[in-house]
TIFIPA-383340 format. One record per residue (C-alpha): x, y, z. Coordinates in pm, whole numbers, plus 50000, padded with zeros to 5 digits. Each point is the difference from the previous one (the first is absolute). Example, Ala and Ser with C-alpha at 12.3 -4.5 7.8 and 13.67 -1.06 7.14 Angstrom:
! TIFIPA-383340
512304955050780;501375034449934;
! end
This chain:
! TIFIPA-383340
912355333964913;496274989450068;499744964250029;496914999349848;500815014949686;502804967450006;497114976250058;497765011149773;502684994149742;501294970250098;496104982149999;499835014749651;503114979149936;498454972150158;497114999049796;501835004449691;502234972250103;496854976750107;498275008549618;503214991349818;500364967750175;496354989449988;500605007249577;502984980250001;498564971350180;497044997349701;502624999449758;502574975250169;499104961949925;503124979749897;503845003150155;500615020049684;497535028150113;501194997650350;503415000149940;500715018349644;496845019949964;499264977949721;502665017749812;497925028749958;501775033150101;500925027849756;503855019250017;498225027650203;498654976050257;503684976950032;502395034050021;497635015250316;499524965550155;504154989249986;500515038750117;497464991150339;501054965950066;503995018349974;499695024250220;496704991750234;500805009750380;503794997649923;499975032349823;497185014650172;500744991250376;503304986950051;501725024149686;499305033350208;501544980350316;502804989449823;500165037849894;499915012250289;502044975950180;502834999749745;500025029649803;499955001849617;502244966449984;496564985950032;499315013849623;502254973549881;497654970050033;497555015749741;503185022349764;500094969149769;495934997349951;499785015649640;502734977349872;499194971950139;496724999649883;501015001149673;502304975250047;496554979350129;498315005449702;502684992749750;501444968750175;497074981350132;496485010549977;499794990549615;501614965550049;498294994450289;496965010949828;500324973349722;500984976850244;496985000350186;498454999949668;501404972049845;499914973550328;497795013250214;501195011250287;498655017550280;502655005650226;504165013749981;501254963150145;498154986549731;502195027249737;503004983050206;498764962749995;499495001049591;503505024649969;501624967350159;498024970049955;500354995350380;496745000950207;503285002850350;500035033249867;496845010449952;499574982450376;502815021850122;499095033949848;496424991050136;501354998050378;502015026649952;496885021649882;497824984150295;502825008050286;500535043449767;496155009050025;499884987450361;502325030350121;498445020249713;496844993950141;500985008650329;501515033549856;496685009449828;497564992150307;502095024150236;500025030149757;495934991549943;499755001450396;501715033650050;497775010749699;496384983150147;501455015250342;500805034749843;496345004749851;498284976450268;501535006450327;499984957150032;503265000450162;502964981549784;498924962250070;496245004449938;501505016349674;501884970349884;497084977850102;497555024849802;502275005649673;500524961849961;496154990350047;498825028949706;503414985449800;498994959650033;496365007949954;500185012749662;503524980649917;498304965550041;496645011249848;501525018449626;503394986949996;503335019149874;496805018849731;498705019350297;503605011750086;500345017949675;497155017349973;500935011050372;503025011049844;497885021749746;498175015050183;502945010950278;502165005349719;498075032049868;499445012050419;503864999150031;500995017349692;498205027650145;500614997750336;503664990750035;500195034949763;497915015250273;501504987050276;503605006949866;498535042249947;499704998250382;503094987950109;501675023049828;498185029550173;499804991150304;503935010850075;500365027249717;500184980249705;503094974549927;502565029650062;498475002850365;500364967250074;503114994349869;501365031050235;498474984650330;501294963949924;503405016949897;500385011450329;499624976550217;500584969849845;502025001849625;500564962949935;496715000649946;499785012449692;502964990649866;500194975649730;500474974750240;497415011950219;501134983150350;500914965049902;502984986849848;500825012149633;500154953949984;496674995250115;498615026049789;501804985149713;498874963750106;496305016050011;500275013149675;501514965449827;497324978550229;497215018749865;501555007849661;500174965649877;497894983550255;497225018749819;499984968349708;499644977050249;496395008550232;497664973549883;496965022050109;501125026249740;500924973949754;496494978550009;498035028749914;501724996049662;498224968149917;496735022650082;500545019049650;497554997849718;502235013849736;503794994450016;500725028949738;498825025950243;502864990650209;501815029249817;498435024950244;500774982650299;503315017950101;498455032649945;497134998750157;501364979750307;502895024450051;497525031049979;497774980550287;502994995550244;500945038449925;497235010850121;499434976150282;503265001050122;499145039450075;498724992950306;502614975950098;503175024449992;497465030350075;498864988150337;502664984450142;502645039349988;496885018950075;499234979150314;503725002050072;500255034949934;496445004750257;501514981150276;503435017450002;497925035350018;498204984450313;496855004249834;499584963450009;501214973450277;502804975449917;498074968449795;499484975350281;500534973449686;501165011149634;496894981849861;498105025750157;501345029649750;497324995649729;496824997650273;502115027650205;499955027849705;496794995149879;498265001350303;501295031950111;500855016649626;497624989349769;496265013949899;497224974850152;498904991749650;503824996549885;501114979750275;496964977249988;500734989649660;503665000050018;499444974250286;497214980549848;501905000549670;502984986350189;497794970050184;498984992449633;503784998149916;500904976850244;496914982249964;500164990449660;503944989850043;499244978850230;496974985249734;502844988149788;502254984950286;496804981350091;499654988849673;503184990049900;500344982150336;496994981849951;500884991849642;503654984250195;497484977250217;497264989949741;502314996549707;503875001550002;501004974050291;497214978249913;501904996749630;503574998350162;498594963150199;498484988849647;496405010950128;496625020149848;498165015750251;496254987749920;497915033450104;503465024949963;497185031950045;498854989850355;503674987150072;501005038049928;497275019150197;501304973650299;503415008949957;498915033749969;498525002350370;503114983650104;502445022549904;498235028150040;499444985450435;503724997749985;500815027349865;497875019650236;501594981350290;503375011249941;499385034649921;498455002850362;503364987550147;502105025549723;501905027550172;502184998349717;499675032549733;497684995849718;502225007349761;502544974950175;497784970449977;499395012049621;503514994849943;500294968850134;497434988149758;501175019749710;503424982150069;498724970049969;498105000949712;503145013649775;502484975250171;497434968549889;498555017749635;502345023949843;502464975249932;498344968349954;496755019249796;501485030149829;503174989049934;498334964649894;497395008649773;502815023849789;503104973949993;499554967449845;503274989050192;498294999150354;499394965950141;497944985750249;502304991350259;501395035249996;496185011450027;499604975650300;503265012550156;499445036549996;496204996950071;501474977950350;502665026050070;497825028449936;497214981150240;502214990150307;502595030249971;497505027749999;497814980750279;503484986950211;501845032749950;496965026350122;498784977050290;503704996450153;500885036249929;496575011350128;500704976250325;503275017050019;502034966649984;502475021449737;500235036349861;501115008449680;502285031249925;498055029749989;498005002949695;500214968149900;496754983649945;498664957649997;497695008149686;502925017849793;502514971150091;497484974649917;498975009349722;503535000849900;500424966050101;497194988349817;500885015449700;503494985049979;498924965450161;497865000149662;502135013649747;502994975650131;497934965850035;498085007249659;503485004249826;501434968550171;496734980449899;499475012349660;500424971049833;496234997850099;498815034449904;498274983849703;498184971750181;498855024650241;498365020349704;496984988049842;499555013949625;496385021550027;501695016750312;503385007749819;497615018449737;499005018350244;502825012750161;501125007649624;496865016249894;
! end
């Protein structure tokens, strides 16, 4: 493909990016604005945005690696999407919503802290947000370099460096407001293009009957419904990602975002319909570029990441592949807008309250914690060798282990208490973090197809269901009256 058509693209993006941000910087003068947008965004805007910061380079970069590394087992981490987004919508984003509403809140610890009466929990789910978008970070930055590499020719670390400079710049300047009107306008490129894109894999091996045949013959797991990993891990993937889906705070803050609660009626439609379509490339891609190097008429992937960058580069139309990549970059940049943010918002806001503190200037707080986090994360996705879509797990993991139970099963049963919040929140925090590092180090080894996040969250789930019923004597105290309303409403 001509590089230039890819560069000519991807400064259009940049431009685009650079005018949104410079808008959203006019328009962002309190916390509220940085943080919630001023509460501001229509059901349109909120179903694109949570379907970007979702899938970001996770579905884009490490989905077709995971594809093509383990088959269509892979499909189970997104199988569940359409349900559980419903299951979003109708469980929290209207209590959380009126929550946000009625005391103010800003952030998901705080949902926690007022749920409980107990600023140790909002503390806890704050580090345990702080230690998630770290890795996520990480994840993000490495997917933008093989992108900025892929249209650039920078090389992977000049990339990273690259991605996370455009990403901070307009981050600190317009707040989580110019990551959603990112997500607008890459939302409308990727409907198209993922369509596009999915057209082409299809032909380049004689449609999905061609393909098919040449992965049949040489290697059948593959497309079995298994794919090549255990029919357990697939099944762990698919209950991980299933319910863990209720509990990713960067999905669930963009709720507070919305100016009319009643719209949240369309949400499940038009958020499944968004994923569809996205999610074309993902499982296109990854058995076409299988299917390509199993011909011979592509060489073995020298890393799985590389399948997206890989296919376009030698498949796609210059025009086609230029916006497919910028539209991807836009993706991952605006996902890793609302880690930023809801990092930040940890920092200026959440740990401060959990010590019995006010942050006096919380907006400059947040654009320093912003460049912080953003360093780190940048850091440690130059030292990653681990997949993409490996470190997204990790972080995924985390984030249902510490929220699902203690957030959506909190803000629907009145019975939950704070000390089971506080338990499963610690469980979820150290177990996830204890359990990947030692397995990653190689210090134990599970049986095969057994995964940390599925167990964890497992643990968590019972360490809070068990505690709260032993402690429920409290479950009344730990309820204040507007927030039982709520939860009732």
């Amino acid at each position: 493909m001509p590089r230039g058509a890819l560069v000519a693209t991807g400064l259009v993006y940049l431009l685009v990016t650079a005018a949104i941000g410079l808008w959203a910087a006019r328009r962002t003068r309190t916390a509220s604005d940085f943080f919630l947008a001023g509460r501001t965004i229509g059901a349109w805007a909120l179903a694109i945005a949570a379907m970007a910061a979702t899938l970001s380079g996770f579905a884009f970069i490490g989905g077709p690696g995971l594809i093509y590394t383990a088959g269509l087992g892979a499909l189970f981490i997104v199988l569940p999407a359409s349900i559980t987004s419903s299951l979003t919508a109708w469980v929290l984003a209207r209590r959380l919503r009126l929550l946000g509403e009625v005391r103010g809140l800003i952030t998901i610890p705080d949902a926690v802290g007022v749920r409980y009466r107990s600023p140790t929990a909002q503390g806890l789910a704050a580090v345990a947000i702080l230690v998630a978008v770290t890795g996520y970070i990480a994840t993000n930055f490495v997917a933008l370099g093989l992108v900025i590499d892929a249209i650039f020719g920078t090389g992977r670390t000049s990339g990273i460096l690259l991605g996370a400079a455009v990403v901070l710049a307009y981050t600190v300047s317009g707040g989580i407001l110019a990551g959603i009107y990112t997500d607008l306008f890459q939302g409308a490129v990727m409907a198209v293009a993922s369509t596009l894109v999915f057209a082409t894999a299809l032909s380049t091996g004689g449609g999905i009957g061609g393909i098919s045949a040449t992965i049949m013959a040489r290697e059948p797991l593959f497309l079995g419904p298994w794919g090549t990993m255990p029919a357990l891990a697939a099944l762990s993937f698919f209950f991980v990602f299933g319910l863990g889906t209720i509990g990713q705070p960067h999905v669930l803050h963009k709720f507070y975002m919305l100016r009319d609660p009643a719209k949240l009626k369309w949400y499940p439609v038009l958020m499944t319909g968004s994923l569809m379509i996205a999610l074309l490339l993902y499982f296109g891609v990854g058995i076409a570029t299988k299917a390509a190097v199993l011909r011979g008429e592509m060489p073995p992937l020298a890393h799985p990441d590389d399948a997206t960058p890989a296919f376009l580069l030698r498949y796609a139309k210059p025009l086609l592949g230029g916006i497919v990549f910028s539209g991807v970059a836009a993706a991952i940049m605006s996902t890793v807008n609302s880690f930023l943010s809801i990092g930040a918002a940890a920092v200026s806001h959440d740990l401060p309250r959990a010590f019995g503190r006010r942050v006096a200037r919380p907006l400059l707080i947040g654009r320093i914690a912003t460049v912080i986090l953003a360093l780190l994360g940048a850091m440690l996705a130059l030292k990653s060798t681990l997949l993409v879509a490996l470190l997204g797990v990790f972080g995924w993991g985390l984030f249902a282990a510490t929220f699902v139970p203690a957030l959506a099963l909190g803000l629907a049963w009145p019975g939950a208490t704070r000390i089971g919040a506080i338990a499963s929140i610690g469980v979820g925090l150290v177990g996830t973090i204890l359990g990947e590092t030692l397995s990653w180090a190689g210090v134990y080894t599970f049986p095969r197809g057994v995964t940390v996040s599925g167990l964890v969250l497992v643990a968590s789930l019972l360490t809070f269901l068990g505690i709260s019923w032993l402690t429920r004597g409290h479950a009344a105290a730990d309820l204040d009256p507007d927030v039982r309303l709520v939860m009732e409403g």
